[in-house]
SELUMSE-708271 format. One record per atom (N, C-alpha, C): x, y, z; atom name; residue number from 1. Coordinates in nm, 2 decimals, decimal comma, padded with zeros to 4 digits, always signed. Each point is the difference from the previous one (the first is absolute). Example, Ala and Ser with C-alpha at 12.3 -4.5 7.8 and 13.67 -1.06 7.14 Angstrom:
SITE|+01,32|-00,57|+00,78|N|1
SITE|-00,09|+00,12|+00,00|CA|1
SITE|+00,09|+00,12|+00,00|C|1
SITE|-00,04|+00,11|-00,07|N|2
SITE|+00,09|+00,11|+00,00|CA|2
SITE|-00,08|+00,11|+00,08|C|2
//
This chain:
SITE|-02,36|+03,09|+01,23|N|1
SITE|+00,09|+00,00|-00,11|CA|1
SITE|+00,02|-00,14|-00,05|C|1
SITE|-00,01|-00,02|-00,11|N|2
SITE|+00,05|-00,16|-00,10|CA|2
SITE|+00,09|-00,02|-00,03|C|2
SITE|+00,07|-00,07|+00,05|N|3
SITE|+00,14|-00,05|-00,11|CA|3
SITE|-00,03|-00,09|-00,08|C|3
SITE|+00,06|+00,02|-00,08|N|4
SITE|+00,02|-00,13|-00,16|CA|4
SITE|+00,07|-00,12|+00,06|C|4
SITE|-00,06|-00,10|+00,01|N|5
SITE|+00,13|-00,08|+00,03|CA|5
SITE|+00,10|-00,02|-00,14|C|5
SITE|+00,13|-00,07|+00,05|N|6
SITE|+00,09|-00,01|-00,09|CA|6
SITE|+00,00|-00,14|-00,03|C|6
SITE|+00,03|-00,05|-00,12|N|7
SITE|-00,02|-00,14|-00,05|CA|7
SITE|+00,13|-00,05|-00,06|C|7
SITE|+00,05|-00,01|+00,18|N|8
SITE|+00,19|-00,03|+00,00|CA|8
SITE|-00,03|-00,14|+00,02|C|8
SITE|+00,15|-00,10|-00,09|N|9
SITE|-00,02|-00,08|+00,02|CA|9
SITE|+00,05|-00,03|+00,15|C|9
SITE|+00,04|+00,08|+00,08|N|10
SITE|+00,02|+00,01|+00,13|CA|10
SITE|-00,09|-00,14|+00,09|C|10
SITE|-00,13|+00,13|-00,02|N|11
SITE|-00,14|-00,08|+00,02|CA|11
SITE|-00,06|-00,06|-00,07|C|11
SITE|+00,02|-00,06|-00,09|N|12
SITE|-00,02|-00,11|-00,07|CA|12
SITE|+00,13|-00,10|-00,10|C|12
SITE|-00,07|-00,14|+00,08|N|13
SITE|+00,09|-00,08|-00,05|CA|13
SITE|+00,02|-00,05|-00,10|C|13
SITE|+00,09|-00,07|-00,09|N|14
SITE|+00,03|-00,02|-00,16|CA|14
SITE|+00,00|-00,20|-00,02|C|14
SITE|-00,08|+00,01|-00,05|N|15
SITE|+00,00|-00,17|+00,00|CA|15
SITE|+00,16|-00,03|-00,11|C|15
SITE|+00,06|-00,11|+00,07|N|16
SITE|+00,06|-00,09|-00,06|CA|16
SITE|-00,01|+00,03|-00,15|C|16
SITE|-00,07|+00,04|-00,10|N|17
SITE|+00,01|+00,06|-00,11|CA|17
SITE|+00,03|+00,12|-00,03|C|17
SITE|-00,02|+00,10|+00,07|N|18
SITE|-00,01|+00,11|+00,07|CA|18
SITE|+00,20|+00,05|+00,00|C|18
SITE|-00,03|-00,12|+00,13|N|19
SITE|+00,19|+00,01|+00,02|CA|19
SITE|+00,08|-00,04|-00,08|C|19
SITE|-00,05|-00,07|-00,07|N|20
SITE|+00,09|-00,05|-00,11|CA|20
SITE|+00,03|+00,06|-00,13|C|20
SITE|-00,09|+00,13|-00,06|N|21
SITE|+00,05|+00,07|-00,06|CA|21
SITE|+00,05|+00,12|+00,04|C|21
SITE|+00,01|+00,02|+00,16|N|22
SITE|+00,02|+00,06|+00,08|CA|22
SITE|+00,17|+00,04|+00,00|C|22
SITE|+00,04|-00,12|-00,01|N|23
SITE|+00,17|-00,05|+00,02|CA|23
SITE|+00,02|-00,06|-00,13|C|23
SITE|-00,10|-00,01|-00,11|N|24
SITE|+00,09|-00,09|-00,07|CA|24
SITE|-00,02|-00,17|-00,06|C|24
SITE|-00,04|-00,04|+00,16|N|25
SITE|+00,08|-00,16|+00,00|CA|25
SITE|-00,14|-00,04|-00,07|C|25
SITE|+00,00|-00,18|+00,03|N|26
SITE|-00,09|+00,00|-00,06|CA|26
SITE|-00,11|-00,09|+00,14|C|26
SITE|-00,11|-00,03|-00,03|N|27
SITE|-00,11|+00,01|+00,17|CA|27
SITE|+00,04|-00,11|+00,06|C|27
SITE|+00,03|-00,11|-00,07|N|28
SITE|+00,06|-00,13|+00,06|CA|28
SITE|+00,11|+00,04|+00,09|C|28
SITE|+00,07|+00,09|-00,04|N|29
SITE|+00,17|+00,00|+00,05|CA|29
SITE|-00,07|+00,13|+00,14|C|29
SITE|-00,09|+00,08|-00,01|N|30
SITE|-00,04|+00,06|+00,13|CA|30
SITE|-00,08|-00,08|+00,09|C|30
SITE|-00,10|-00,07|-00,06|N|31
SITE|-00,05|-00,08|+00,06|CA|31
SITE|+00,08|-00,09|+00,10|C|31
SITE|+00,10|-00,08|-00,01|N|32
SITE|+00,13|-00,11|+00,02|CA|32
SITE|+00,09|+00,09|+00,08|C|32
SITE|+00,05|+00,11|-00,03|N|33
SITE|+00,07|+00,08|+00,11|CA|33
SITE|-00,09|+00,03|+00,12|C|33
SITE|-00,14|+00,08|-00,04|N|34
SITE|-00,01|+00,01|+00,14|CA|34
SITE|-00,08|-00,12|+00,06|C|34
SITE|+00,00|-00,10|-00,05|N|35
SITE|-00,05|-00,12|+00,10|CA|35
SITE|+00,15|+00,00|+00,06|C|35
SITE|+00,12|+00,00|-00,06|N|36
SITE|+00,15|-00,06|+00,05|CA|36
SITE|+00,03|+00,14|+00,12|C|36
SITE|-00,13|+00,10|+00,01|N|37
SITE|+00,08|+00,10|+00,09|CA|37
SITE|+00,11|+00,10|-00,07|C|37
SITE|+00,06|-00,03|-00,12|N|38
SITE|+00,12|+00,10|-00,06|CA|38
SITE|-00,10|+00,18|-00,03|C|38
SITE|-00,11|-00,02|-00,04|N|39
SITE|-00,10|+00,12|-00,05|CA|39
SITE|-00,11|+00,02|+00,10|C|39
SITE|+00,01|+00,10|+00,05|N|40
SITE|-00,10|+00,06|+00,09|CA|40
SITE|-00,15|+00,02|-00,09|C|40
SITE|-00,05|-00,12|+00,09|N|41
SITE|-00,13|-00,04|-00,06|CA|41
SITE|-00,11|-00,01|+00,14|C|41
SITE|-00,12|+00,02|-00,07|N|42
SITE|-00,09|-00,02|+00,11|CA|42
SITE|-00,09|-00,14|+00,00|C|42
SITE|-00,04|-00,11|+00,03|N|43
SITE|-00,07|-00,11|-00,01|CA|43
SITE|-00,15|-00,04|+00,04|C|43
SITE|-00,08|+00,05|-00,12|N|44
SITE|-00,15|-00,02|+00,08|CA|44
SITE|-00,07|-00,16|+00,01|C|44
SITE|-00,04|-00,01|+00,10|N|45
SITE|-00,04|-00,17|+00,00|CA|45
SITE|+00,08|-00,08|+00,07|C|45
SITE|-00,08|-00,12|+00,05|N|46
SITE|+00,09|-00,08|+00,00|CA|46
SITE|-00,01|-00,12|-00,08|C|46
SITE|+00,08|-00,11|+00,08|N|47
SITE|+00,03|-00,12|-00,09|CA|47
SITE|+00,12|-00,01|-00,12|C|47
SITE|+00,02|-00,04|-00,03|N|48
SITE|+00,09|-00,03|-00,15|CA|48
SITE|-00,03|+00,13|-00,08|C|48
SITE|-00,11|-00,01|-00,06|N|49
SITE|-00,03|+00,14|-00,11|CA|49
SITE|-00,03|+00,12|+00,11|C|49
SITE|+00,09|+00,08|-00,02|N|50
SITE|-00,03|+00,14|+00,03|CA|50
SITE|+00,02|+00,13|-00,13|C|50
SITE|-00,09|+00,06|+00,06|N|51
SITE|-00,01|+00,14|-00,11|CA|51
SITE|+00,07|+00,06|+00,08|C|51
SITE|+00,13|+00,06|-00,11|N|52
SITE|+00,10|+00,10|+00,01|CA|52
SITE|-00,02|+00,11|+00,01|C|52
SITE|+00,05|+00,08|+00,06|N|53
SITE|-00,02|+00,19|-00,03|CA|53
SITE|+00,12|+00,09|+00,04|C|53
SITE|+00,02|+00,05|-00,08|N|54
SITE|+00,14|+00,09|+00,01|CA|54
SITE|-00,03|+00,13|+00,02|C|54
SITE|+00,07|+00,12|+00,07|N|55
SITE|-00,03|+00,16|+00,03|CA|55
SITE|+00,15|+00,04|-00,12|C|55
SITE|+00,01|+00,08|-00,07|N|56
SITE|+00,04|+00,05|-00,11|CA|56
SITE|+00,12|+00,08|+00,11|C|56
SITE|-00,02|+00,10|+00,11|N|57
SITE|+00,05|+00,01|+00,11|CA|57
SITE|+00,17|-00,07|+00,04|C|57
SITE|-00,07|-00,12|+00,02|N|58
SITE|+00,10|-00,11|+00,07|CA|58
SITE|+00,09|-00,05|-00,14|C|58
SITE|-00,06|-00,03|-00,10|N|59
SITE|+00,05|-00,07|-00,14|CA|59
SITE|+00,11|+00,10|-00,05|C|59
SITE|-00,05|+00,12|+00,05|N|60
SITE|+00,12|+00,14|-00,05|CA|60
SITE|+00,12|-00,01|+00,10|C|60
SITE|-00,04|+00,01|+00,13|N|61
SITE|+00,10|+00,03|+00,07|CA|61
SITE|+00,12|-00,18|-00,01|C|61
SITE|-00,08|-00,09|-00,04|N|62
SITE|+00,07|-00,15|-00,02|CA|62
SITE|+00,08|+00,03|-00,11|C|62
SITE|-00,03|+00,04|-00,08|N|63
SITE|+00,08|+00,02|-00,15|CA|63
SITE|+00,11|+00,11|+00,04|C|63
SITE|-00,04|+00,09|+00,06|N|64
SITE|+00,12|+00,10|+00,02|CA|64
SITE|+00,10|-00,06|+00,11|C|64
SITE|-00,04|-00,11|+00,10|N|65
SITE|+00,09|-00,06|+00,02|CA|65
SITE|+00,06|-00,08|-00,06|C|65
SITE|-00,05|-00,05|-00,11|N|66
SITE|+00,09|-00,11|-00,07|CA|66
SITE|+00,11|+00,08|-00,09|C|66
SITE|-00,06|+00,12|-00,05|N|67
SITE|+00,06|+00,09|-00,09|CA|67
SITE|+00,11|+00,07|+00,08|C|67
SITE|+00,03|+00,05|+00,16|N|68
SITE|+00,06|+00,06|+00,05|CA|68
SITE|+00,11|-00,09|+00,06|C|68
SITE|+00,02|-00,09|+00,01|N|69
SITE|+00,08|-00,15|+00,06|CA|69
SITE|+00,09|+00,04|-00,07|C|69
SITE|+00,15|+00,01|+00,08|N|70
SITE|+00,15|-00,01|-00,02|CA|70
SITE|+00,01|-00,13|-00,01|C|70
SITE|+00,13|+00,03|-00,14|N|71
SITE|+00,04|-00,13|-00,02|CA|71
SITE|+00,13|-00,09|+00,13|C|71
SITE|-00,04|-00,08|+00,07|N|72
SITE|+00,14|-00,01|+00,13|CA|72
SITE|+00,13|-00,05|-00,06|C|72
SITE|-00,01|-00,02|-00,12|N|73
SITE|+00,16|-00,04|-00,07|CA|73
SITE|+00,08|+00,12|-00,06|C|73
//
């Protein structure tokens, strides 16, 4: 029997352009978060320049935390 695969962004990852109309922002400001660690980002490479990659997955469940957050005042 064949399955189809499915062409979730699950399993594939969204470049930095990708995520950025993804959320909105714009690529500099995802790029700059997830180097600062605030955005669940993946980092390919090393050295100084790394290519970014984001799961569409993680970027939803991040947003629904930001969106779900009581205000503590």
């Amino acid at each position: 029997m064949f399955v189809q695969p499915t062409h979730s962004t699950a399993t594939h990852p969204l470049t930095p352009i990708g995520a950025a109309a993804y959320l909105g922002l714009d690529v500099k400001t995802i790029t700059r978060w997830a180097r600062q660690g605030y955005l669940p980002g993946h980092p390919l490479g090393e050295g100084k320049r790394k290519f970014w990659r984001f799961f569409e997955s993680e970027l939803k469940e991040w947003l629904s935390g930001k969106n779900n957050r009581s205000d503590p005042s």
